[in-house]
Structures are given as structure tokens and as C-alpha cells.
OpenMM code with the backbone's topology and positions (N, CA, C; nanometers):
from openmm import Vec3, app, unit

residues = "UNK UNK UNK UNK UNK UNK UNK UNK UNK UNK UNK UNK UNK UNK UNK UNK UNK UNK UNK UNK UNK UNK UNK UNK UNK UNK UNK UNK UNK UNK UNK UNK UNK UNK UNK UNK UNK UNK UNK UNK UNK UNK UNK UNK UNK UNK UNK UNK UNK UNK UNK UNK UNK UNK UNK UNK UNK UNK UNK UNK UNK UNK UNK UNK UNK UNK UNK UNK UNK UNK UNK UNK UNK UNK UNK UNK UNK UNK UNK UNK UNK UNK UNK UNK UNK UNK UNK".split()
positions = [
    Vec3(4.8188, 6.7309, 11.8979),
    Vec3(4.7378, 6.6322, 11.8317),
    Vec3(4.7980, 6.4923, 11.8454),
    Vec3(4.9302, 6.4736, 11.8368),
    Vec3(4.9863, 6.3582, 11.8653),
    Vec3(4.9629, 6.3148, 12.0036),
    Vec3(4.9407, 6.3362, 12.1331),
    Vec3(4.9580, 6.2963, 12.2490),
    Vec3(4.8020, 6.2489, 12.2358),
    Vec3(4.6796, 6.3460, 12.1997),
    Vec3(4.5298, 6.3128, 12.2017),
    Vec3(4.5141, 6.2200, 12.0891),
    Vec3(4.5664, 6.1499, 11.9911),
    Vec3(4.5784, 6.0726, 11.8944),
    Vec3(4.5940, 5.9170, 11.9644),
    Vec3(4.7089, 5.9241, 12.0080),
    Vec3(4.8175, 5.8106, 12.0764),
    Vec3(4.7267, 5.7632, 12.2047),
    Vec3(4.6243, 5.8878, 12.3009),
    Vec3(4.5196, 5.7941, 12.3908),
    Vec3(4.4365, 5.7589, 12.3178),
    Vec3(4.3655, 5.7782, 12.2045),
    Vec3(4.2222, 5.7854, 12.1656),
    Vec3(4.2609, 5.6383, 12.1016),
    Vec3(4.3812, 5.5957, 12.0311),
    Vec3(4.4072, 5.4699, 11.9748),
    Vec3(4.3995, 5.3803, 12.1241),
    Vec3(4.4588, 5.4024, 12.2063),
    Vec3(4.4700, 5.3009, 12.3534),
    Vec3(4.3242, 5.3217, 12.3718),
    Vec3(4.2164, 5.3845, 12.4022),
    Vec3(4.1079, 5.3572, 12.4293),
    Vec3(4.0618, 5.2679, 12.3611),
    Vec3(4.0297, 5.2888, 12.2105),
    Vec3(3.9717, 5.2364, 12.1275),
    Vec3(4.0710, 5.0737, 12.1192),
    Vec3(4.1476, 5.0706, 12.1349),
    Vec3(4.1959, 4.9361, 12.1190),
    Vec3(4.1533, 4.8510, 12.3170),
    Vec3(4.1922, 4.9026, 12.4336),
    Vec3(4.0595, 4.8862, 12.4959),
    Vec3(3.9801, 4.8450, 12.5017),
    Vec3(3.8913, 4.9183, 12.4250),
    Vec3(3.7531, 4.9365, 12.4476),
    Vec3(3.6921, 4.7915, 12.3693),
    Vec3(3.7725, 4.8111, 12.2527),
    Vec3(3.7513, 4.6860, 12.1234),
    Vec3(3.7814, 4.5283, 12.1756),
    Vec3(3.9002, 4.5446, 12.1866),
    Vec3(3.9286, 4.4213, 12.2365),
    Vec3(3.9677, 4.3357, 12.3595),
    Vec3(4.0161, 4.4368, 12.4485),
    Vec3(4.0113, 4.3867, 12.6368),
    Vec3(3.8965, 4.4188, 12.7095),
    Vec3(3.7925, 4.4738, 12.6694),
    Vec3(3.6645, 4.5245, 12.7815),
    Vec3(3.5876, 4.4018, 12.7175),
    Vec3(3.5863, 4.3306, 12.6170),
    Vec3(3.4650, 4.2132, 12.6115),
    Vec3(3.4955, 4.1230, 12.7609),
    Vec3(3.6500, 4.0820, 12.7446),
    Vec3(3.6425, 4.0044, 12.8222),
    Vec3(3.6690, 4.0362, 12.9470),
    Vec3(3.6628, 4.1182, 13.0245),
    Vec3(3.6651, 4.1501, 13.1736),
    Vec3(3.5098, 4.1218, 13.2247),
    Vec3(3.5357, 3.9880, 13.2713),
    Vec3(3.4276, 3.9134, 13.3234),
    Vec3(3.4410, 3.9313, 13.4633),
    Vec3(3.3970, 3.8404, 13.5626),
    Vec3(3.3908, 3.8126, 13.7019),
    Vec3(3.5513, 3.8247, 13.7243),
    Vec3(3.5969, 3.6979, 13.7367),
    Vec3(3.6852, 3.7158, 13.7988),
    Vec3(3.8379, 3.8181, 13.7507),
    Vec3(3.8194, 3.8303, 13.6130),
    Vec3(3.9373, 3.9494, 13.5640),
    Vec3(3.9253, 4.0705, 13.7059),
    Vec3(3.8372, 4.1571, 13.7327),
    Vec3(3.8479, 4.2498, 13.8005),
    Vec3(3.9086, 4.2308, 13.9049),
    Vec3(3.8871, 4.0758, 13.9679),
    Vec3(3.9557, 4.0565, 14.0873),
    Vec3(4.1052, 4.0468, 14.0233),
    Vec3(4.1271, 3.9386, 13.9562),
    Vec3(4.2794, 3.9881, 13.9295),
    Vec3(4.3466, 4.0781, 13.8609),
    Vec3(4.2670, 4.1840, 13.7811),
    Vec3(4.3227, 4.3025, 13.7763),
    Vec3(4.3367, 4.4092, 13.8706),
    Vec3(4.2889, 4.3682, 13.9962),
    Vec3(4.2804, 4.4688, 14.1276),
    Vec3(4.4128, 4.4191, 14.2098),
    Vec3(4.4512, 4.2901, 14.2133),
    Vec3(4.6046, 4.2276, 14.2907),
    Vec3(4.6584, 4.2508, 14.2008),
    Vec3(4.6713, 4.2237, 14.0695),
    Vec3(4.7898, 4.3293, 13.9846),
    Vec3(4.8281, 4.4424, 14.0074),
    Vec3(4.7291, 4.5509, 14.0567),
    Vec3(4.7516, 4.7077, 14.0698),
    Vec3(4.7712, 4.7272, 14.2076),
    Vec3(4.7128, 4.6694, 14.2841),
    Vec3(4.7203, 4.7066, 14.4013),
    Vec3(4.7838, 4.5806, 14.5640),
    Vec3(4.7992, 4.4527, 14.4569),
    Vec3(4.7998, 4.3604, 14.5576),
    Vec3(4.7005, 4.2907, 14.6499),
    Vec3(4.7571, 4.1997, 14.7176),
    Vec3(4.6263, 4.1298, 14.8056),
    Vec3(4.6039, 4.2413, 14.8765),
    Vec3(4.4895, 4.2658, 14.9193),
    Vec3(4.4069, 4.2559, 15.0229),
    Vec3(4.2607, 4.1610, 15.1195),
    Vec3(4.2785, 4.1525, 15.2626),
    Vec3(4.1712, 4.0657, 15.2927),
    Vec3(4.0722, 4.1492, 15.3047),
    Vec3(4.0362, 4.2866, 15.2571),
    Vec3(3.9339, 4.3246, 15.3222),
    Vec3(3.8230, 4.3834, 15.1549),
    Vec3(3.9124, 4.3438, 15.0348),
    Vec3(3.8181, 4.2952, 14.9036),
    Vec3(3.7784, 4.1816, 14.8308),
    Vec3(3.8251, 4.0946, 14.8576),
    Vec3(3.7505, 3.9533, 14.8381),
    Vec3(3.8605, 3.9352, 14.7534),
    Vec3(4.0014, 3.9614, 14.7327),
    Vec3(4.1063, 3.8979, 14.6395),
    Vec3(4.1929, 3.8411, 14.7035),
    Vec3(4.2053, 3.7958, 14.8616),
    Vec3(4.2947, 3.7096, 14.9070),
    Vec3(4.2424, 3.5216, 14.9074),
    Vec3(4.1126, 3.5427, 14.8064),
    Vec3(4.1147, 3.3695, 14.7620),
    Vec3(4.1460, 3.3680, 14.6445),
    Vec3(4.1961, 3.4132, 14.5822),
    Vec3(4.2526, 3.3947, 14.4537),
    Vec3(4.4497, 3.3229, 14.4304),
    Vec3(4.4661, 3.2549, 14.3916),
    Vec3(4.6057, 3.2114, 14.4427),
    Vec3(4.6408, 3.2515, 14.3667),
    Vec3(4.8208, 3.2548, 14.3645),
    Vec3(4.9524, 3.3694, 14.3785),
    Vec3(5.0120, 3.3873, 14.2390),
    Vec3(5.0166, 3.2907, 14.1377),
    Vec3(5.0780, 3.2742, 14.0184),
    Vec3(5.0466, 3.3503, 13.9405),
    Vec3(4.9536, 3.3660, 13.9016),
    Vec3(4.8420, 3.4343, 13.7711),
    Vec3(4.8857, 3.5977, 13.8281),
    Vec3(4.8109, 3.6939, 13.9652),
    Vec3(4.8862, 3.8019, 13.9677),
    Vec3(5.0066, 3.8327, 13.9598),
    Vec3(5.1197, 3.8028, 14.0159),
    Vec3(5.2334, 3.7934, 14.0319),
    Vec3(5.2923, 3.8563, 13.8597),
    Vec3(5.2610, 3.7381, 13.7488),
    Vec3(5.3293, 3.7076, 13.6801),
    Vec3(5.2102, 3.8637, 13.5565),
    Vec3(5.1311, 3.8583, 13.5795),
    Vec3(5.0430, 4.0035, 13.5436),
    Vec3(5.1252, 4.1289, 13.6284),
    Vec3(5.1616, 4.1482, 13.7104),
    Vec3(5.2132, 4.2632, 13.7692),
    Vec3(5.3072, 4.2729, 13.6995),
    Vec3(5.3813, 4.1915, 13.6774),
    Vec3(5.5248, 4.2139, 13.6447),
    Vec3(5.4902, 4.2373, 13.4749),
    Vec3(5.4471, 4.2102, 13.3860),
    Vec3(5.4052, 4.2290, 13.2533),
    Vec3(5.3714, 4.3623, 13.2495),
    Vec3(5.2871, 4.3737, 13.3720),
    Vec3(5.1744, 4.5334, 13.3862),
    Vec3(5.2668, 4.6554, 13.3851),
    Vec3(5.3527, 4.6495, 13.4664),
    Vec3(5.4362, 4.7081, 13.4708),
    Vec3(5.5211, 4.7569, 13.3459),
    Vec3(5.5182, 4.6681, 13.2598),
    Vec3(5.5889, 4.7260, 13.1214),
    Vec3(5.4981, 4.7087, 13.0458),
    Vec3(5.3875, 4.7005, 13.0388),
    Vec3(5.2978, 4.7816, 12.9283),
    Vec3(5.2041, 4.9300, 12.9483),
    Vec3(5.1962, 4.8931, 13.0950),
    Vec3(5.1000, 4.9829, 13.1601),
    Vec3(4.9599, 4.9719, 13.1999),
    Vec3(4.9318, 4.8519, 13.1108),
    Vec3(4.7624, 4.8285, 13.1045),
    Vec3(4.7517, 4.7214, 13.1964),
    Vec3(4.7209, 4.6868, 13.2652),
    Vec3(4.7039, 4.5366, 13.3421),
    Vec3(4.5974, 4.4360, 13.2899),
    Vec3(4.5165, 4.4782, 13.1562),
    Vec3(4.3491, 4.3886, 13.1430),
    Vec3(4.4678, 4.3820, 13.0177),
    Vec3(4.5653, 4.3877, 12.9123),
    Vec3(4.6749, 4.3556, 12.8466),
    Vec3(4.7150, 4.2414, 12.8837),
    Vec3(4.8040, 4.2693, 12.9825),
    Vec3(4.8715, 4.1632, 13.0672),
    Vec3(4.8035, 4.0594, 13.1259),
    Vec3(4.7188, 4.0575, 13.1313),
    Vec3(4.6393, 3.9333, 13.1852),
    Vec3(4.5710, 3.8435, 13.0942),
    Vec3(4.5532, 3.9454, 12.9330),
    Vec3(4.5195, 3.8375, 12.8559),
    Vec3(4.6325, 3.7194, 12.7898),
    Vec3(4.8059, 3.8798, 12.7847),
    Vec3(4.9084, 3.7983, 12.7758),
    Vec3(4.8907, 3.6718, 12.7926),
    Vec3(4.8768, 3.6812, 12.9430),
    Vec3(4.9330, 3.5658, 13.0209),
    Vec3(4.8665, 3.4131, 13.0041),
    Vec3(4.7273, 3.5045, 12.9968),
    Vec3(4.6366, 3.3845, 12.9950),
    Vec3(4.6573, 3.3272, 12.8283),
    Vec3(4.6522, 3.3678, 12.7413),
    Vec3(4.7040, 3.3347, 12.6183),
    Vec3(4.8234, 3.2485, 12.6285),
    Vec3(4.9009, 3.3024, 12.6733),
    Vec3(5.0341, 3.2092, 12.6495),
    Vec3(5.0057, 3.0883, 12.7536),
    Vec3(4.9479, 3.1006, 12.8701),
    Vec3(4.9378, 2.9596, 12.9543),
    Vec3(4.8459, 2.8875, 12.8769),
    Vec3(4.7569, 2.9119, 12.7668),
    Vec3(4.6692, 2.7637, 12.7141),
    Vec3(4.7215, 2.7356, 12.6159),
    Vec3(4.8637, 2.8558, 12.5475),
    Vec3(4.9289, 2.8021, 12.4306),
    Vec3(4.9981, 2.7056, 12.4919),
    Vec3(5.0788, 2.6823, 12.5657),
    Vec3(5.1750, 2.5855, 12.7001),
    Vec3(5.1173, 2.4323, 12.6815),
    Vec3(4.9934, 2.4596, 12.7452),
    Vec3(4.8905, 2.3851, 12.7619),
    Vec3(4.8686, 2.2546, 12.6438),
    Vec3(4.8135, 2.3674, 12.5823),
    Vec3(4.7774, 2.2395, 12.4382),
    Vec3(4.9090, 2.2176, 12.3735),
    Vec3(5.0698, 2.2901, 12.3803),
    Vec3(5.1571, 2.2178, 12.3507),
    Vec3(5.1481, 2.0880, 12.4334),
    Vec3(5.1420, 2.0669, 12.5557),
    Vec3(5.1999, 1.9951, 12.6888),
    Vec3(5.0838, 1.8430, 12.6491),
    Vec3(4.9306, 1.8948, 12.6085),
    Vec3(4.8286, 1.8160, 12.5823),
    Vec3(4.8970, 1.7164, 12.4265),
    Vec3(4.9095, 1.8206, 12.3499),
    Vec3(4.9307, 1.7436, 12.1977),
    Vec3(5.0832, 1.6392, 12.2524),
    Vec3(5.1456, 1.7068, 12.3400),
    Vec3(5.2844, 1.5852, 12.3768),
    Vec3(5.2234, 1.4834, 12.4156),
    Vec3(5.1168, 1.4812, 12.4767),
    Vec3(5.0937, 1.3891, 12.5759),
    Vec3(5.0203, 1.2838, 12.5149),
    Vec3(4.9358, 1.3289, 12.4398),
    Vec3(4.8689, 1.2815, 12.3221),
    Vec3(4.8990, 1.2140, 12.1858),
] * unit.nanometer
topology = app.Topology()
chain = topology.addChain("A")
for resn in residues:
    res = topology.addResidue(resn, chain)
    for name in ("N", "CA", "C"):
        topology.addAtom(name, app.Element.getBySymbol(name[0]), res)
């Protein structure tokens, strides 16, 4: 019961809160997270920073649509620090 407990919470947390936002382009960069560029799926126009730094997160959580909100979270927290300095 513990092992079918422990997925059914990862789905449901999932399902709840990382599947709203897997829009257009998430899939593409959740596909070079897991698998890397390729030219023959339409993810070698996407530039290098954003996967890179998702793989490596992905890797220690396991989830890659996780890691990508990480990331993206913390780059507009950056952001509006870098804006309010500037400001």
C-alpha cells in the first residue's frame, strides 16, 4: 500500500499542478531534457540554457515538467530582483 500510495500522490500532484501548464513549447523542452537535441523533432531551434539547466534538476527529482517550472520560477524571481535594482 505504501509504494501504490507514494505514485497515486505524484500523479495527483502532476496532474493538479504541472499538466495545466504544459503548453506549446514545454513539450519541446521537456523532450531535450529527456532525451536531448535532436534535428529530426523540431527541438534543435530551441537554444541551450533553459534544457541544460532542466536536465540537470531532472535528474534529481525525476520529473522533468518539475524542473522546468523550477527553473522557470526562479529565472523571473532573478528577473524582477535585477528589474526592482534597476528601478
Amino acid at each position: 500500500m505504501g509504494g501504490n500510495s507514494s505514485e497515486s500522490l505524484s500523479f495527483w500532484f502532476q496532474r493538479l499542478f504541472l499538466l495545466p501548464w504544459s503548453a506549446w513549447g514545454v513539450s519541446s523542452y521537456r523532450l531535450i531534457a529527456m532525451r536531448g537535441y535532436r534535428p529530426d523533432d523540431g527541438t534543435a531551434q530551441f537554444p541551450p540554457l533553459f534544457p541544460w539547466l532542466t536536465a540537470s534538476l531532472a535528474g534529481a527529482t525525476g520529473m522533468p515538467l518539475l524542473s522546468l517550472m523550477l527553473i522557470s520560477s526562479l529565472a523571473a524571481l532573478l528577473f524582477l530582483l535585477a528589474f526592482e535594482r534597476l528601478t
